[in-house]
C-alpha positions in Angstrom: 16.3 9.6 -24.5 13.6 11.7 -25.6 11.4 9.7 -26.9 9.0 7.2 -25.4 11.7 4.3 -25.3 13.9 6.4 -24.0 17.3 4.7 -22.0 17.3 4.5 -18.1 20.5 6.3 -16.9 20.7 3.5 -13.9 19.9 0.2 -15.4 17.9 -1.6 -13.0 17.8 -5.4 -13.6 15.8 -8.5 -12.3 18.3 -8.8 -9.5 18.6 -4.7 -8.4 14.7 -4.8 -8.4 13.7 -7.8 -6.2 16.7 -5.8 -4.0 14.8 -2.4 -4.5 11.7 -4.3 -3.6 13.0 -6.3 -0.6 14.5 -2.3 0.4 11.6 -0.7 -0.2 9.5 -3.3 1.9 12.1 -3.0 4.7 11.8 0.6 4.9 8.0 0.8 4.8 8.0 -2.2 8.1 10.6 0.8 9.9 7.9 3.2 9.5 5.2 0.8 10.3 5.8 -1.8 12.7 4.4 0.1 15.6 1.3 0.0 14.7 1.6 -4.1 14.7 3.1 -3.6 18.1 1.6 -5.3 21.0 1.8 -4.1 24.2 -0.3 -2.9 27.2 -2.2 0.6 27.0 0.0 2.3 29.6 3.6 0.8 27.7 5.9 3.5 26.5 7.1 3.0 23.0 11.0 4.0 22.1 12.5 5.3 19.0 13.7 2.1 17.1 17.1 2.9 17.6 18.4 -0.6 16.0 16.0 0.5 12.9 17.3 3.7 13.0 21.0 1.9 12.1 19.6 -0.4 9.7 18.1 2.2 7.4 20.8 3.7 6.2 22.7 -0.2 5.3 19.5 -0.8 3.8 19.9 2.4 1.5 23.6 1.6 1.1 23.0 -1.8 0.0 20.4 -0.5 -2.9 22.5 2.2 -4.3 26.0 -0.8 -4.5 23.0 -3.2 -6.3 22.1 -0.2 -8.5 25.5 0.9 -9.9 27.1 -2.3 -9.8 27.8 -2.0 -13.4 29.5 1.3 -12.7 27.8 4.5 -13.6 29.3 6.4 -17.0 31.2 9.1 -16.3 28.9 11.0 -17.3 25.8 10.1 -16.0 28.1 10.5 -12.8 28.4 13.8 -13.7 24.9 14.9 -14.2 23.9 12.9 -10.8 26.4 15.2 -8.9 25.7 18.3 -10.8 21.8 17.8 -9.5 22.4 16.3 -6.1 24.5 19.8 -5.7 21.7 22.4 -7.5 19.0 20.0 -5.2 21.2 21.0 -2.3 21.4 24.8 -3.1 17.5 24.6 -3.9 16.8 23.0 -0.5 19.2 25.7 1.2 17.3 28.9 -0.4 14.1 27.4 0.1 14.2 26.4 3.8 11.0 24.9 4.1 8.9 28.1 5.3 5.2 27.5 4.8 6.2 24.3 2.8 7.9 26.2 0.4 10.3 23.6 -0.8 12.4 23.5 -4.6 13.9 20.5 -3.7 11.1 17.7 -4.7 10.1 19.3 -7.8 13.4 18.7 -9.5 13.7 15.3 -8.2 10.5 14.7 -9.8 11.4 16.1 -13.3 14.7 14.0 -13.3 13.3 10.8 -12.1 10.7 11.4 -14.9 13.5 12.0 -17.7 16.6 9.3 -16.5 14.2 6.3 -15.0 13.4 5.0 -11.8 16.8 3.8 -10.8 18.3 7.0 -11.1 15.5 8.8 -9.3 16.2 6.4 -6.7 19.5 7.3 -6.5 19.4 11.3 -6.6 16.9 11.0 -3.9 19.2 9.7 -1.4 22.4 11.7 -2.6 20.4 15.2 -2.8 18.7 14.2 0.6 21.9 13.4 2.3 24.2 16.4 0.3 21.2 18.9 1.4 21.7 18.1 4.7 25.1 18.0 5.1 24.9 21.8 3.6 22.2 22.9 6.0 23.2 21.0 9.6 20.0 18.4 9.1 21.5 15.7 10.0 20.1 13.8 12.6 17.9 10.5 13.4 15.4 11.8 10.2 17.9 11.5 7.9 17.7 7.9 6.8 13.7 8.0 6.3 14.1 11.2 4.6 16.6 10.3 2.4 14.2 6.7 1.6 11.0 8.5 1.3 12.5 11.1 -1.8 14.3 7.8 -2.8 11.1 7.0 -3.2 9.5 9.5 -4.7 12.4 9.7 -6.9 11.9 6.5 -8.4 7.7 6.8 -8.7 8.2 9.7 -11.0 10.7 7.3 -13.0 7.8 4.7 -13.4 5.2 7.2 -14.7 4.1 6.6 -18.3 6.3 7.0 -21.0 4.1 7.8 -23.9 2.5 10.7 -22.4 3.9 14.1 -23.8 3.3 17.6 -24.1 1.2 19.2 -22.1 -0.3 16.5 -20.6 2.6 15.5 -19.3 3.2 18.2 -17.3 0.0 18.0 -16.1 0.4 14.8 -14.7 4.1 15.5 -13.2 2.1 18.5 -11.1 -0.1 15.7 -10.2 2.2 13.8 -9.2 4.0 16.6 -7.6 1.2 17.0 -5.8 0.6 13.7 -4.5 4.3 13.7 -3.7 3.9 16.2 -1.3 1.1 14.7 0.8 2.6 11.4 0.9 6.3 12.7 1.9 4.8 14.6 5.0 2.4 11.6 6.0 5.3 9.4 5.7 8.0 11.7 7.8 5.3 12.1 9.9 4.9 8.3 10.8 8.2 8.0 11.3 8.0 10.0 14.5 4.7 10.3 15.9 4.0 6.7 17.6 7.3 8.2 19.6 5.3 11.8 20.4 3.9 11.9 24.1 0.8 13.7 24.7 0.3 15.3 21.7 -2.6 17.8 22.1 -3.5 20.3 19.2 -5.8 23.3 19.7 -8.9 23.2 18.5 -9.1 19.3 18.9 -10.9 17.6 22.0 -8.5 14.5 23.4 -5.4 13.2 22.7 -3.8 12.7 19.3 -1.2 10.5 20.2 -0.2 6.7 19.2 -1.8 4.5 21.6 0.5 0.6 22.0 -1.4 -2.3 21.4 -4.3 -0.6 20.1 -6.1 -2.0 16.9 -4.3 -1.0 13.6 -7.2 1.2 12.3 -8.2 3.0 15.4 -4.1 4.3 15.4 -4.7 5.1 11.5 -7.7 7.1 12.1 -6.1 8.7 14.5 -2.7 9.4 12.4 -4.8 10.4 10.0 -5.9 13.5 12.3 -3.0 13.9 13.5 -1.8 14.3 10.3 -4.4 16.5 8.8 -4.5 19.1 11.2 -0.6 19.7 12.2 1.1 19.2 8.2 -1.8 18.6 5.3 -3.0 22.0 5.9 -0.1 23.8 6.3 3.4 22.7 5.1 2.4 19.8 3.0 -0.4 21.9 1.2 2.3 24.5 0.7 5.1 21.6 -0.6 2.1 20.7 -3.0 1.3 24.4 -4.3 5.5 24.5 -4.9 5.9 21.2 -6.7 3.0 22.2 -8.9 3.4 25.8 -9.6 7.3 25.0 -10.4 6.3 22.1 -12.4 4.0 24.0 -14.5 6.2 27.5 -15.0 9.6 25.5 -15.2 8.9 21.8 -16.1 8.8 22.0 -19.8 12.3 24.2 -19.9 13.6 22.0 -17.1 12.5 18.6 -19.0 14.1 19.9 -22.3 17.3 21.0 -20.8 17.6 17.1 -19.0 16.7 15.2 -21.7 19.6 17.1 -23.5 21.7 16.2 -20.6 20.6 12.9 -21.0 21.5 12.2 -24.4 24.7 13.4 -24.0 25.3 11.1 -20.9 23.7 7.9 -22.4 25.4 5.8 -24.5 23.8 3.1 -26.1 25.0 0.3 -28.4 28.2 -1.9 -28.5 31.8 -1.5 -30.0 32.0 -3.4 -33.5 35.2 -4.6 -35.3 34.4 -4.2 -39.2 36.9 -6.5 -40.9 39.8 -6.2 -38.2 40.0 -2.4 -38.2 39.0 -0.4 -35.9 36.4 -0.1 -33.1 33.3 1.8 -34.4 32.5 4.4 -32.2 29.1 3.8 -30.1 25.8 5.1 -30.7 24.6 7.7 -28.4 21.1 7.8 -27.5 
């Protein structure tokens, strides 16, 4: 699984990604569909608390499409083994100034056992994480969908790149990760935010109902820039790329060692009645 064509860990076929895609588009609408609300200016939006119990059956119902076929033991294995270091990670690294381990990993293993198993690790570590640190609450789901996926987008990078330009563009990606995690978390909760006033900033910041799509993004977008980008998402970004760069290449061999040793590809031959030739490992 080393090379360029290397084996996805979690097959994903026609079916599981029209489901993925159907998923993913569900999820995006559950962070987005206020801002297609219409209602009058003094309305008070609530938390979608019907969306907030559809998000995890939505999640549920990608990861049964996705290891329909059954998962190798092994490739079990090495899913629980990182879903547990991701969990440590995320408990020693608590978030302080956007310091964050968690995504970086889930970035390098996405990148070495394909999309569908990014998918995958970024629910379970989500979910295992916070179970170990008491963050369980109404985030959870869009958490644990976001990672999903940024799990699965460092999965669908470009194979053929190696070396040190690969690493380059996991930081990159890392990078981009981080901004688009926080801007996404933070939809997910700030058309629900009531008077939101930051210092510094004339007016309010908050989600006005029934008001036209972009004049809500532009204000997001503020929102956004001066409560997170600066400060914890900048600092998830300077983590995911400083631990790509120092760690990556010793963390990518070390998987794609793993990985070998957890994919098996090929199919069981009979050679003149005798016996079943052992398969091939990738």
């Amino acid at each position: 699984m080393s090379g360029a064509g290397s084996t996805a860990a979690v097959r994903v076929s026609r079916r599981s990604a029209l489901v993925l895609s159907v998923a993913s588009l569900a999820g995006l609408m559950m962070l987005c569909w206020p801002l297609l609300l219409q209602s009058p200016g003094e309305a008070r939006v609530d938390p979608p608390f019907l969306f907030l119990a559809l998000l995890p059956v939505v999640v549920v119902v990608v990861l049964a499409e996705l290891t329909e076929g059954g998962l190798d033991a092994r490739v079990l294995a090495v899913l629980g083994v990182l879903s547990a270091v991701q969990a440590v990670l995320r408990a020693v690294s608590a978030g302080t100034a956007g310091v964050e381990l968690v995504f970086f990993l889930l970035v390098l293993a996405g990148r070495v056992f394909g999309p569908g198993f990014g998918f995958v690790l970024g629910c379970t570590s989500l979910f295992t994480s916070a179970l170990m640190t008491a963050g369980v609450g109404p985030w959870l789901p869009f958490q644990m969908m976001c990672a999903a996926w940024l799990g699965m987008g460092a999965g669908l990078l470009p194979r053929r790149v190696r070396g040190r330009w690969e690493i380059a563009m996991l930081a990159a990606y890392g990078v981009l990760a981080a901004y688009l995690f926080g801007a996404l978390m933070n939809l997910s909760s700030w058309p629900f935010l009531l008077g939101v006033q930051v210092p510094g900033h004339e007016g309010s910041l908050a989600f006005v109902p029934g008001a036209p799509v972009l004049d809500n993004l532009a204000t997001f977008a503020r929102y956004t820039l001066l409560t997170s980008t600066g400060s914890f998402d900048t600092g998830r970004a300077v983590t995911n790329a400083v631990a790509i760069v120092l760690l990556g290449p010793a963390v990518l061999t070390t998987l794609r060692r793993a990985a070998r040793r957890a994919t098996v590809v090929g199919e069981v031959r009979r050679v003149d009645g005798a016996e079943a030739e052992p398969p091939v490992r990738a």
